[in-house]
N, C-alpha and C positions, 0 to 999 in steps of 0.2 A: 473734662476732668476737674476744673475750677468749682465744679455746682457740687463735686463730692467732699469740700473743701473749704466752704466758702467764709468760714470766720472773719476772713481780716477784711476780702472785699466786703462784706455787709458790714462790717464795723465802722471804715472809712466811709461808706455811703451814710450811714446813719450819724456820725459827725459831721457831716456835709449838708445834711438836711437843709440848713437854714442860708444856706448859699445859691447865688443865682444858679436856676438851671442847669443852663449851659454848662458853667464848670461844674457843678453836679456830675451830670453827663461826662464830663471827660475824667474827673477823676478817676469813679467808676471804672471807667472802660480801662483806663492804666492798671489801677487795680484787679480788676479781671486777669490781664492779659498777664500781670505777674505771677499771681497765682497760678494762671495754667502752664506759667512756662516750667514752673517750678515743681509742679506734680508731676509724680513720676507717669511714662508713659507706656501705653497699654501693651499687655506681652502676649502672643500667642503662643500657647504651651501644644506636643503633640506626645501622646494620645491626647487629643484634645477632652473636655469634660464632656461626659454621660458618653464616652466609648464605648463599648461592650463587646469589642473583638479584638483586643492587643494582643501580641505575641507575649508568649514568656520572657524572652530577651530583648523587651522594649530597653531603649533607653528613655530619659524622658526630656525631650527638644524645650528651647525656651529659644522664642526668636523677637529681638526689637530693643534686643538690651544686649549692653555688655554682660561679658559671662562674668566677670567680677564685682557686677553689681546685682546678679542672680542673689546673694545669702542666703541664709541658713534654710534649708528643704529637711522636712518631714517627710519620709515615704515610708507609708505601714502599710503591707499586704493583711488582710483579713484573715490568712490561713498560714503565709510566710512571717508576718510580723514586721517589723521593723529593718528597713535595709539601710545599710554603711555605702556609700559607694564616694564618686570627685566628680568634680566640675571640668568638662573639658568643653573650649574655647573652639567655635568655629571660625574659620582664615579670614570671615569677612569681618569679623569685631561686631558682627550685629544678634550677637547669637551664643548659645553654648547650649552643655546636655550634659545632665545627671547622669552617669555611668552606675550603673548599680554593681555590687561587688558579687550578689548572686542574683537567676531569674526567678521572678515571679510564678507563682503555683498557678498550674492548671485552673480556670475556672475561680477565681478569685477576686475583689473588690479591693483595689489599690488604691489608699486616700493620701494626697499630697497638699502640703499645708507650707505656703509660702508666703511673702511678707507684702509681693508683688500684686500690680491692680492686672488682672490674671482675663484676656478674654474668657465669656460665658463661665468665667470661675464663682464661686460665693468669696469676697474678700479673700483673695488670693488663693483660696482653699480650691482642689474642685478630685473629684473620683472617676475611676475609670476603670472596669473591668476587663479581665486575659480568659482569651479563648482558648478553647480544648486541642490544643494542635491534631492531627489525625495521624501523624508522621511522616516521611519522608515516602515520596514518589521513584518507583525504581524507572530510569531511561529505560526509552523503546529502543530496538536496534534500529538502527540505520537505514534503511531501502534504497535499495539502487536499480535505478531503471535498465534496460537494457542496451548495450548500446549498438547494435544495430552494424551497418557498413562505415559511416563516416559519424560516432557520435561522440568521438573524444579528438583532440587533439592530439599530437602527437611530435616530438622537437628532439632532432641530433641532440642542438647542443645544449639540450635541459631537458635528458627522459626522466628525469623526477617529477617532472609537469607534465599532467595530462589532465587538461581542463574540458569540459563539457562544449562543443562542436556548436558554434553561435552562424546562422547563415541571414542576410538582408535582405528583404522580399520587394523593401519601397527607399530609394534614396533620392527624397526630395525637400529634404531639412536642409536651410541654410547654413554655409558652413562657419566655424568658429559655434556653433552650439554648447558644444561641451564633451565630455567623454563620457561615458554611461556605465552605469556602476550599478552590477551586480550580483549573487551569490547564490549559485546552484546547489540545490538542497539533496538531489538524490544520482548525485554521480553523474555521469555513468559509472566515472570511475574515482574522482575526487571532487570531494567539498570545499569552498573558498571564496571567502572574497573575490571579485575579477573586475577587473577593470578593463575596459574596452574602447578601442578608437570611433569616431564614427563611420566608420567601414566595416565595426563588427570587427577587427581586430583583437588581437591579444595584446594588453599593455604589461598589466600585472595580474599576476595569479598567485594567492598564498592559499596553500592548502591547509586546511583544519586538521588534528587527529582524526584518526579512523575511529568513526563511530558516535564524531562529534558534529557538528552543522554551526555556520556562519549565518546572519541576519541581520538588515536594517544598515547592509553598507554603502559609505557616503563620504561625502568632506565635509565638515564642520568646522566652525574658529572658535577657539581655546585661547582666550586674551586676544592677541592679535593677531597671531599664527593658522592657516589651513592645516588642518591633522585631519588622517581618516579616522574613522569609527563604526566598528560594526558591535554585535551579538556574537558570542561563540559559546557553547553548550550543548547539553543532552537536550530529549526532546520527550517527551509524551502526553499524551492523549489533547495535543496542540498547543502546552505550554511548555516552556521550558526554563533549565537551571541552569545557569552559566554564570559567566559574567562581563562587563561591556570594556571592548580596547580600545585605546585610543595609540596611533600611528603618528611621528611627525612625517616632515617633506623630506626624511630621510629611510623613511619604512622601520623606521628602529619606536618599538614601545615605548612610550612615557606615561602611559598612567594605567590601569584598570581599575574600573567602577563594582561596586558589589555591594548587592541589597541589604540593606542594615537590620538593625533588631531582630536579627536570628531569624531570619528567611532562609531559606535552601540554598538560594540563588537570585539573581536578575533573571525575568523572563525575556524571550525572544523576541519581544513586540512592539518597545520602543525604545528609545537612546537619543535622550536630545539634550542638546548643550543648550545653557544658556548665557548670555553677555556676563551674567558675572563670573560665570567659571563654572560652575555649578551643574547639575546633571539631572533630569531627570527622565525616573526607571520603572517601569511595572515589574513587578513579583505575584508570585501565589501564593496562597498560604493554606494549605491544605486544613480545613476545619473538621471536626467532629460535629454530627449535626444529628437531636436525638429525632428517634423513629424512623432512620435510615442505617448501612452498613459502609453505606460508601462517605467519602472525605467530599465536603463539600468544597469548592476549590475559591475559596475568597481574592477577589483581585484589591491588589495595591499598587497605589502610585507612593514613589515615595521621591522625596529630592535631596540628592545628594552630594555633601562638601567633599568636592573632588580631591582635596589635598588631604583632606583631615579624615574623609570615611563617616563621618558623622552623618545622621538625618535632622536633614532641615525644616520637612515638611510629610507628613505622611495623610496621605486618606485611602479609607477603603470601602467596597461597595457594600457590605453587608451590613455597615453602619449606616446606611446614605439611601440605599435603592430600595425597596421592599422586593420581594422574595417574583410578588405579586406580576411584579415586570416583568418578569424574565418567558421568554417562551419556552423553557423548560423549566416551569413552576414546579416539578417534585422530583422528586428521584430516581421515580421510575422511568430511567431512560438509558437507551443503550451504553455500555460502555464500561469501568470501573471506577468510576468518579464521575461529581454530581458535579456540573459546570455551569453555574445559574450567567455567569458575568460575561468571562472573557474577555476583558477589557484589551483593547487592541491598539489604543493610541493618544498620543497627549499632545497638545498644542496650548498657546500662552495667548489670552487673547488681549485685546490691547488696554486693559486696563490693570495687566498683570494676572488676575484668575484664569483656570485652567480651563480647556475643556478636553472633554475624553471621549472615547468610541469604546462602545461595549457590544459585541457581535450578537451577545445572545438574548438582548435585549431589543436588539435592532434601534438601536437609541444613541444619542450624544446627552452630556450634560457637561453643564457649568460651574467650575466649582470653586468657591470662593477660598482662597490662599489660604487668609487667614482662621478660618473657623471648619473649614470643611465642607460646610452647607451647600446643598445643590440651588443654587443659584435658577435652571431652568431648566429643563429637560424638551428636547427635538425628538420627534419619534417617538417608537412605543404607544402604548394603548394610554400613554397619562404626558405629550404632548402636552409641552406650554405654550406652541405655537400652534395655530392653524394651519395648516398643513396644505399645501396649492399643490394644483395637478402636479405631478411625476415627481415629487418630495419626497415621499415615501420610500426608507430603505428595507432591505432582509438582508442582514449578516454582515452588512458594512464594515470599512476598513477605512484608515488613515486617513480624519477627520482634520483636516487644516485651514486656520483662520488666514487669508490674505490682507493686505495691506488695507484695501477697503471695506473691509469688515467683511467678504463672503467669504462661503467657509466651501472646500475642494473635497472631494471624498469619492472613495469606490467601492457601488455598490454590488457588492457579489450577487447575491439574489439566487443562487443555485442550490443554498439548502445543506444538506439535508434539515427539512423538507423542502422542493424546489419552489420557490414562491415568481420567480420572475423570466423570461422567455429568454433572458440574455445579461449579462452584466454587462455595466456600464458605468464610465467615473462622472460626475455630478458636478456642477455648481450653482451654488444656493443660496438666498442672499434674504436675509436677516432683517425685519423692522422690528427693533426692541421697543418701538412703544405703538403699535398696534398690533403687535404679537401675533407677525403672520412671517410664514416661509414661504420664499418665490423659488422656483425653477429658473435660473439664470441660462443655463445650457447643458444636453448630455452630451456625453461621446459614448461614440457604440462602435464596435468593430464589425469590420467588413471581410471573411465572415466574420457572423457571431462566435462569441468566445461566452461562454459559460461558465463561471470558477466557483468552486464549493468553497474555497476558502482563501486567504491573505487576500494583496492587491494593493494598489497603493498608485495616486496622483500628483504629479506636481506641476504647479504652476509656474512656466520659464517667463521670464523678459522679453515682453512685445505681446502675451498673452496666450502663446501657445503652451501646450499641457504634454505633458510626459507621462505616460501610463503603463504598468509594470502589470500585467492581468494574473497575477498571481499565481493559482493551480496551473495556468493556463503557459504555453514556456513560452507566451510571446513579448515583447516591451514595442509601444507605439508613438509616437510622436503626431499629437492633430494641432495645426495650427490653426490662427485666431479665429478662421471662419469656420472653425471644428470640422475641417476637411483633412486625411490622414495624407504627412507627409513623409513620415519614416515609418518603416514596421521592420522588424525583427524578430527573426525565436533561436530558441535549441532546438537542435536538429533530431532529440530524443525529447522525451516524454517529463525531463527534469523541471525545476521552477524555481522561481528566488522568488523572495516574501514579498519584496520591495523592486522598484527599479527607478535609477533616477538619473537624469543629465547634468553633468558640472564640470567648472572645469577644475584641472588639476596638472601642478607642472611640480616635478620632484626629479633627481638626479640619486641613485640608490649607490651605498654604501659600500657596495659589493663590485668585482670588476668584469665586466664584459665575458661573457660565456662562449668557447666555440667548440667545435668537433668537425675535424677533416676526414674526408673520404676520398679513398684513391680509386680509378677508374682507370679503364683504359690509355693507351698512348699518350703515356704522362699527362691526362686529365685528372685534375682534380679538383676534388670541391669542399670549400671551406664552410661552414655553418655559423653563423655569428647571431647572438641575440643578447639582451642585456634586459634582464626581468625589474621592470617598473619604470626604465627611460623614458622620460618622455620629451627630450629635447635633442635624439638620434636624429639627423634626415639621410645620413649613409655608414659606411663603414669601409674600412681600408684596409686589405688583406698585406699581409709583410710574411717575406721568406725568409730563412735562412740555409745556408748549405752544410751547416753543422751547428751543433748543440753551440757551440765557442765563436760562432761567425756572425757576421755584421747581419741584423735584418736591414732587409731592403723592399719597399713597396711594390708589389704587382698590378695593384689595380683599385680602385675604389667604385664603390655601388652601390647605388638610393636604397635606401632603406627600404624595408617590404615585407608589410604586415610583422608581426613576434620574431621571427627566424629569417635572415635574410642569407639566401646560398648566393656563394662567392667562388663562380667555375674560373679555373687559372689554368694555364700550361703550365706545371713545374712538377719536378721531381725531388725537390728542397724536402731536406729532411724537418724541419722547424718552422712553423708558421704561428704567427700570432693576427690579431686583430684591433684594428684602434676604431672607437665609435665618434664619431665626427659630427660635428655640431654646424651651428651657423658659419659659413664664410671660410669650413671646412677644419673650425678650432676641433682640436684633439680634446674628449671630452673624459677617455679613459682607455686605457689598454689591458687587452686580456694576457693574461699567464702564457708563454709560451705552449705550446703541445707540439711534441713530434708524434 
């Protein structure tokens, strides 16, 4: 920044002249380093300059400064004219965004003239043009598979819940793994988040509205706290409009995320926290694109101040990829909208730049934080790498950088069009300066599994990988010698996008659930469950012989799987239940029921 500046250090240098070197030399360098400390420092604005696909309700990001040392902003639309709008201030004090007081016209040339030394700006100036929106995508209905003899669950004491029939094919994962987290997309009978023991168990189950689909459910940290977080929204033609929730360790909401500058929505395809708080989201933006009828469907990453709502960071493919990429280069292709991107997933890689998964490209790229620019591109017909046997993906899914720079990913390969004999998750490993791609290892399933679409891998602690086969309703577990040690499915035809192992311990807000059944010769049987416990190991059934009388304990018993029945001899008009923790602490008691 000193060299755009340099008056006073060349002026000290040049009354220096006549002096020994050396402190020649050092002046200088003091000189320099005053100067650059004192030049202001470089801001990356988003729409970044020479955009050509903003939204009309951009706002316009300034990130690396304080927002009250942004001043005075010019913004003239070429057809809107001159906008009025404020300064609002993003939570981390490194940042803020011009809120304009109306949107930008359709198809327009936006010039912002600031005082700031402005990335890839001209002296602080730089322009950016708004895309044709195409308008709003109407949701597809819901599908639900069928469910068969045994393909829902079913609970005395919570028939509100009735989750999708999970059965365990292989249980040979070590235990303390984690609990396994996932969210069935087509019923049989309800959508939802579920969380699950490693026995395939029911932990927790929240059902979405009818007609709406959960995605991408997990645990993530939020400052220092575990909170869950999924996707929840409409769906069509494989993107979607929602927006993303965050859960503490008491199942109660504390935040939801939603894609900025006048997007529809968050799409369904990723949701990732980051250490500062921060969040980020793909969106679509459905574009007008001339000599076609359909909306061309542009993908965005955008990053978003969790607290504030504001955008921190935006980029999007249609600025960045050429058209040329994409394996559906024209229009002409089945469906009512034109899907060049599909971008399916974001990861941070260690030098803070992004990288992303784009399905219909069959490619990753790199993308530099600051500026937008694609840094590299994996895959596709314009590979910046060399490409080593079995690298090669079709339709990939959930592109993740590991601690030593290899990157985890699931390669669908089943198309439409079918390009590969089986899907399978990957890992690959990266020489950024001979610019070649190794095959580290695959995993395949036993059988084959084939998925036309989602899918998604993670890599656990000691090296084993967690694999969620997406179309496919099974979740697998191969450890480090990529030999499988757990497998799982649903017992119907349903799927979650995602599947992952972690752990999660929370105590829910709500009190213990039950439903008694009388039977014969003063048999009866109590029903105890308590939705999202995860610190139950039995329960304790108590009587009463009137609404007004003393309870008294019958019996106590292990815990067992979601619903735990609790046969007693009694004729007691009043029974309730207490969920029993370690060392047999009382951890809550249910509501009386006669």
């Amino acid at each position: 920044m000193a060299e755009r500046n340099p008056a006073r250090a060349d002026g000290l240098c040049v009354l220096m002249r006549r002096r020994p070197c050396s402190l020649v030399a050092i002046v200088c360098a003091v000189a320099s380093l005053a100067a650059a400390s004192s030049a202001p420092a470089a801001v990356s604005v988003f729409p970044s300059p020479g955009t050509r696909y903003a939204e009309p309700g951009t706002q316009i990001t300034f990130r690396g400064i304080a927002a009250n040392r942004i001043g005075s902003i010019s913004v003239v639309g070429s057809r809107s004219g001159a906008h009025s709008g404020h300064i609002a201030a993003d939570s981390d004090g490194n940042g803020g965004s011009f809120l304009p007081d109306h949107p930008f016209d359709a198809s327009e040339t936006v010039t912002v003239t600031t005082s700031l030394d402005v990335v890839d700006g001209s002296r602080g100036d730089w322009q950016f043009s708004v895309a044709t929106p195409a308008g709003g995508i109407k949701p597809s209905p819901v599908a639900h598979v069928p469910a068969g003899a045994h393909g829902v669950q079913h609970f005395h004491s919570r028939p509100d819940l009735q989750p999708s029939s999970v059965e365990v094919l292989k249980r040979g994962a070590p235990p303390g793994r984690g609990d396994i987290f996932v969210a069935p997309q087509y019923g049989p009978s309800q959508d939802g988040p579920m969380l699950l023991d490693t026995s395939g168990n029911l932990i927790w189950f929240h059902p979405v509205p009818k007609g709406q689909l959960a995605t991408d459910f997990r645990t993530q940290m939020l400052g220092n706290q575990p909170v869950l977080t999924w996707w929840q929204g409409y769906m069509n033609n494989g993107s979607g409009r929602g927006e993303d929730v965050i859960f503490n360790r008491n199942y109660q909401q504390i935040a939801v995320v939603k894609a900025g500058n006048g997007l529809q929505g968050a799409d369904l395809h990723e949701f990732l926290l980051t250490p500062r708080g921060d969040a980020y989201i793909v969106a679509v933006a459905p574009t007008r694109w001339p000599g076609t009828g359909k909306p061309l469907m542009n993908s965005v990453v955008q990053e978003i101040d969790i607290k504030t709502g504001l955008v921190l960071f935006e980029w999007d493919a249609l600025d960045h990829v050429p058209l040329s990429e994409s394996f559906f280069k024209t229009p002409h292709t089945p469906g009512h909208v034109w899907d060049p991107y599909h971008l399916n997933s974001i990861t941070v890689d260690h030098d803070g730049n992004l990288i992303v998964s784009m399905r219909n490209t069959w490619a990753a790229y790199k993308i530099n934080q600051g500026t937008g620019r694609v840094m590299w591109t994996l895959g596709s017909g314009k590979s910046s790498f060399k490409m080593g046997p079995g690298t090669r993906t079709a339709f990939q899914h959930n592109v993740v950088v590991q601690a030593n720079g290899d990157l985890t990913l699931f390669d669908d390969g089943a198309g439409p069009p079918k390009k590969e004999p089986q899907s399978r998750a990957l890992m690959i490993s990266l020489n950024n300066k001979a610019m070649t791609a190794t095959l580290v290892r695959q995993y395949e399933h036993r059988p084959a599994l084939s998925s036309a679409y989602e899918g998604g891998a993670e890599l656990l602690p000691g090296g084993d990988l967690f694999v969620g086969w997406g179309q496919q309703p099974y979740f697998t577990e191969f450890n480090s010698k990529g030999q499988i040690d757990f497998d799982a499915r649903f017992t119907t035809g349903t799927d979650s996008y995602r599947a992952y192992r972690l752990h999660w311990a929370a105590q829910p807000p709500t009190l213990p659930a039950l439903a008694v059944s009388r039977g014969a010769h003063g048999l009866t049987t109590v029903y105890a469950s308590w939705n999202g416990a995860t610190d139950v190991t039995a329960y304790r059934v108590l009587a009463a012989s009137s609404p007004t009388g003393r309870f008294a304990p019958l019996r106590i018993i292990r815990k067992h799987g979601f619903e735990t029945a609790l046969p007693v001899k009694s004729t007691a008009a009043d029974f309730e239940v207490q969920a029993l923790g370690q060392k047999a602490k009382v951890l809550a008691a249910s509501k009386p029921i006669s």
